[in-house]
Biotite code that builds the C-alpha atoms (Angstrom):
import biotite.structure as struc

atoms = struc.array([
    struc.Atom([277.980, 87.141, 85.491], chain_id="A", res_id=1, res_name="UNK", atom_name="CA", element="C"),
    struc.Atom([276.424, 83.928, 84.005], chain_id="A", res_id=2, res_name="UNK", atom_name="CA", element="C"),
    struc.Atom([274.912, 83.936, 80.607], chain_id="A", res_id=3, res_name="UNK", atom_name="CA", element="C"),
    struc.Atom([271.101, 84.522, 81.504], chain_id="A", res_id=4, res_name="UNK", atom_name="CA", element="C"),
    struc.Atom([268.581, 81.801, 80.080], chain_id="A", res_id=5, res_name="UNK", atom_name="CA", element="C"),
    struc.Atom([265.405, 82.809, 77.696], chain_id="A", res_id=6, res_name="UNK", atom_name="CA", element="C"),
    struc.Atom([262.600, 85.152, 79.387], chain_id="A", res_id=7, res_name="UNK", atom_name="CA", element="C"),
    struc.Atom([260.014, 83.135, 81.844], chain_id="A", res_id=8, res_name="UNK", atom_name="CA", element="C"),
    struc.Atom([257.719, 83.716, 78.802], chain_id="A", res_id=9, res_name="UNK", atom_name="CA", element="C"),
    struc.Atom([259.700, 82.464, 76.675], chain_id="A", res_id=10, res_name="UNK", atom_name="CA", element="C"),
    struc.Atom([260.440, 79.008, 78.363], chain_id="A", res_id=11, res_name="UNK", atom_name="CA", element="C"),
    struc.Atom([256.754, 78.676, 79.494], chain_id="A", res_id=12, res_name="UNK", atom_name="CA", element="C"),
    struc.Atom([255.916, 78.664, 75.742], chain_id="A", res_id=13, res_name="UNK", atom_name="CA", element="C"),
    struc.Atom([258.522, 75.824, 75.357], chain_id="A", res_id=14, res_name="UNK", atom_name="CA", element="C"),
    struc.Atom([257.955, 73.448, 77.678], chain_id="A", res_id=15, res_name="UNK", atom_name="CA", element="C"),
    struc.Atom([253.946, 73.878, 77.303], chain_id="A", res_id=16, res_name="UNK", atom_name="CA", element="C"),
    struc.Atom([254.386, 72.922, 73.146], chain_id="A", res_id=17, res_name="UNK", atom_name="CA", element="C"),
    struc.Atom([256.504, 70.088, 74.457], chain_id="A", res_id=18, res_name="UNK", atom_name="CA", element="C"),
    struc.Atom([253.431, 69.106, 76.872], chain_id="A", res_id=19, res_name="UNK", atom_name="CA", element="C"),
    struc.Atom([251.382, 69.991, 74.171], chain_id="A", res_id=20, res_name="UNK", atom_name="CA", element="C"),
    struc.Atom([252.921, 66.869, 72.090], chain_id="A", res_id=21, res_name="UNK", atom_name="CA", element="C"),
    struc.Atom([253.802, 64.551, 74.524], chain_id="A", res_id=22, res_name="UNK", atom_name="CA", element="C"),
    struc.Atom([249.805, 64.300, 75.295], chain_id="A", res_id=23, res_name="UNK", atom_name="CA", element="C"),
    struc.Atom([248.940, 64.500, 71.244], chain_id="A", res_id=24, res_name="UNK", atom_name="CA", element="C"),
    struc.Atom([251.598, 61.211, 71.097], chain_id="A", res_id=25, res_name="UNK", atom_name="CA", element="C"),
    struc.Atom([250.077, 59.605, 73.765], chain_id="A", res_id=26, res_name="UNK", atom_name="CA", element="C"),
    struc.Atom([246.467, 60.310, 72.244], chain_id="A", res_id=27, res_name="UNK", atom_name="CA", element="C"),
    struc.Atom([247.213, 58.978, 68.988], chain_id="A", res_id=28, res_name="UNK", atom_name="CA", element="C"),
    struc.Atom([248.897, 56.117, 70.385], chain_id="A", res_id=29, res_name="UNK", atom_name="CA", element="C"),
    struc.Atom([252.620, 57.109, 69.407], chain_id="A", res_id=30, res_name="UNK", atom_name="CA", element="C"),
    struc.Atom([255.863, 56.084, 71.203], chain_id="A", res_id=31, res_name="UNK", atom_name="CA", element="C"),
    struc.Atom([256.180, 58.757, 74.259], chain_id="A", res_id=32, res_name="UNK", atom_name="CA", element="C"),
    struc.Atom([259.713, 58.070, 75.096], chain_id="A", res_id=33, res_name="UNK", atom_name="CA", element="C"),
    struc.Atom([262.690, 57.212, 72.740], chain_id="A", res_id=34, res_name="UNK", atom_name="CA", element="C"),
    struc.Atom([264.732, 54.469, 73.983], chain_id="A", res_id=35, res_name="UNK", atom_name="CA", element="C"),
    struc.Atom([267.492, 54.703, 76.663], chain_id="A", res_id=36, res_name="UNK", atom_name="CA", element="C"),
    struc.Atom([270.137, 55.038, 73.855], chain_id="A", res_id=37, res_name="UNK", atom_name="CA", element="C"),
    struc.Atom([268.691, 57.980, 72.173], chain_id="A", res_id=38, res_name="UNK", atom_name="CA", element="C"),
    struc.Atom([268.085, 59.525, 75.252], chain_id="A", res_id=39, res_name="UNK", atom_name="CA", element="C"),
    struc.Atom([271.775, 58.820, 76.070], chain_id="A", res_id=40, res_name="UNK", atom_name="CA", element="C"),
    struc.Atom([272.597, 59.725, 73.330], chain_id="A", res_id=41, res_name="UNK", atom_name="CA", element="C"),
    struc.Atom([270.521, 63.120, 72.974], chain_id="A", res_id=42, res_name="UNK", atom_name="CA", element="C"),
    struc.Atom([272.013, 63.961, 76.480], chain_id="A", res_id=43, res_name="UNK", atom_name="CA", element="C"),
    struc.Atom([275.676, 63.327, 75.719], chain_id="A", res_id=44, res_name="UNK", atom_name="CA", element="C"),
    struc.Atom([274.864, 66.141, 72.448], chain_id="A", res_id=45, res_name="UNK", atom_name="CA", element="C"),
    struc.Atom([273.928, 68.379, 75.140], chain_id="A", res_id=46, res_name="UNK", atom_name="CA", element="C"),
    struc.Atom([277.154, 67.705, 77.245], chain_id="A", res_id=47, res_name="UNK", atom_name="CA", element="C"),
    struc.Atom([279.175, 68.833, 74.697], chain_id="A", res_id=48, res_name="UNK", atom_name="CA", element="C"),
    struc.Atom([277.383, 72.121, 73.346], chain_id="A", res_id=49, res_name="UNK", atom_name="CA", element="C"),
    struc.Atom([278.482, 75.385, 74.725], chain_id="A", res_id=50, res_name="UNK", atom_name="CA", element="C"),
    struc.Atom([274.686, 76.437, 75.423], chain_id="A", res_id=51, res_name="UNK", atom_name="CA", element="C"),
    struc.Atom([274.714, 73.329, 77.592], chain_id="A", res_id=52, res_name="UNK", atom_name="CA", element="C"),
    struc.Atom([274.843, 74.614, 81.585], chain_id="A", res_id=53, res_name="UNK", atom_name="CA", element="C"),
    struc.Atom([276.088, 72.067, 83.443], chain_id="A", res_id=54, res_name="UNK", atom_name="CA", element="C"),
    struc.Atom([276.016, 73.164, 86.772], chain_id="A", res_id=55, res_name="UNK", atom_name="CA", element="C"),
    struc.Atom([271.794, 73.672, 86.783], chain_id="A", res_id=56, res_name="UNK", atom_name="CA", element="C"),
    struc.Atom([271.575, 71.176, 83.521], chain_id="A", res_id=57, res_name="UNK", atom_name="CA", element="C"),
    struc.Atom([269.771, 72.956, 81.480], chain_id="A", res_id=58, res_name="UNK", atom_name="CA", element="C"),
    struc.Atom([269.724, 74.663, 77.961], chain_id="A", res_id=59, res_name="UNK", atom_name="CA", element="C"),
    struc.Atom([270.533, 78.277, 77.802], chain_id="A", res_id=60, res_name="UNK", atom_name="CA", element="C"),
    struc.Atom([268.735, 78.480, 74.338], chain_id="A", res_id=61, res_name="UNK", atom_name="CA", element="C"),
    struc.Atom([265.295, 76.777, 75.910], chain_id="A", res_id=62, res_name="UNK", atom_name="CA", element="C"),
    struc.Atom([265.649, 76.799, 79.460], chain_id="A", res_id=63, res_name="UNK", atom_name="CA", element="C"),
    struc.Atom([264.460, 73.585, 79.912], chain_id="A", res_id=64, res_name="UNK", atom_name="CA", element="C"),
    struc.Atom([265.700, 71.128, 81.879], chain_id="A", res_id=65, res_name="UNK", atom_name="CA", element="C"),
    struc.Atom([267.663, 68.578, 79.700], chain_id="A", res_id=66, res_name="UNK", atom_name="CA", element="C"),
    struc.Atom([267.678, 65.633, 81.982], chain_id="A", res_id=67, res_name="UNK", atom_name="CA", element="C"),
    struc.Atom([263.671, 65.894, 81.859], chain_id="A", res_id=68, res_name="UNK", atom_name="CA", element="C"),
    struc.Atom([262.871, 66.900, 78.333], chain_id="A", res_id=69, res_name="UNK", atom_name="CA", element="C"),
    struc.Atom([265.413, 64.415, 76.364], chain_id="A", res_id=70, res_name="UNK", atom_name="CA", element="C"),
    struc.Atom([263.384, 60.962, 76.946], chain_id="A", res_id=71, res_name="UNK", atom_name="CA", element="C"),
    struc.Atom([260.414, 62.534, 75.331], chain_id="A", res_id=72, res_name="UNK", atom_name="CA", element="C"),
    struc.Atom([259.728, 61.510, 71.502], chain_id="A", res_id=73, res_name="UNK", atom_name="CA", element="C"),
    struc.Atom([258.149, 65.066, 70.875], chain_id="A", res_id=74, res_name="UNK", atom_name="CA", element="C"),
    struc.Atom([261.496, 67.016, 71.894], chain_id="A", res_id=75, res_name="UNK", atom_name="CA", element="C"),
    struc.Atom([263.726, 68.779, 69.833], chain_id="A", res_id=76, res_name="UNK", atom_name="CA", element="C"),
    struc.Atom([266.743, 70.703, 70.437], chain_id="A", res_id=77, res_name="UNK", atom_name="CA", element="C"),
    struc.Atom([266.260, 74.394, 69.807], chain_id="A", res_id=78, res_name="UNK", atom_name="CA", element="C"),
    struc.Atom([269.429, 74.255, 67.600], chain_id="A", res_id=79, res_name="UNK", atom_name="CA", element="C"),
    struc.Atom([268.418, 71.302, 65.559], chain_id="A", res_id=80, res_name="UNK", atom_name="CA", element="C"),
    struc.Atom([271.252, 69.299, 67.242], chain_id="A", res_id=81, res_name="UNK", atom_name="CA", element="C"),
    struc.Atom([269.597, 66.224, 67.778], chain_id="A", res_id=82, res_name="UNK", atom_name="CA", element="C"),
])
């Protein structure tokens, strides 16, 4: 069996903090999206951790989607990775 992902709760409260942020950037008139080599960057990190899935891309500590959530200024990794 594959290691399960976080709770439906749980990744709803992730990616709506991350929504959350990306609109509070945008309001204030911060950078939204980091440039294309922290994003490749932030994406190769992912590649190589073991909570990386790479057959659905996604984070098995978040849930989110990694492709989708790395080009935003506001994300984080959940393990402080990048």
């Amino acid at each position: 069996m594959s290691e399960q992902f976080p709770s439906g709760k749980d990744q709803l409260r992730s990616i709506t903090e991350l929504i959350q942020n990306v609109i509070l950037d945008a309001v204030k008139g911060n950078e939204v999206f980091v440039t294309d080599e922290v994003e490749k960057n932030r994406i190769d990190m992912c590649n190589s951790c073991d909570r990386f899935d790479t057959l659905s891309r996604r984070c098995r500590e978040c849930g989110c989607f990694m492709d989708q959530k790395v080009p935003y200024t506001a994300a984080s990794c959940p393990l402080n990775k990048w």
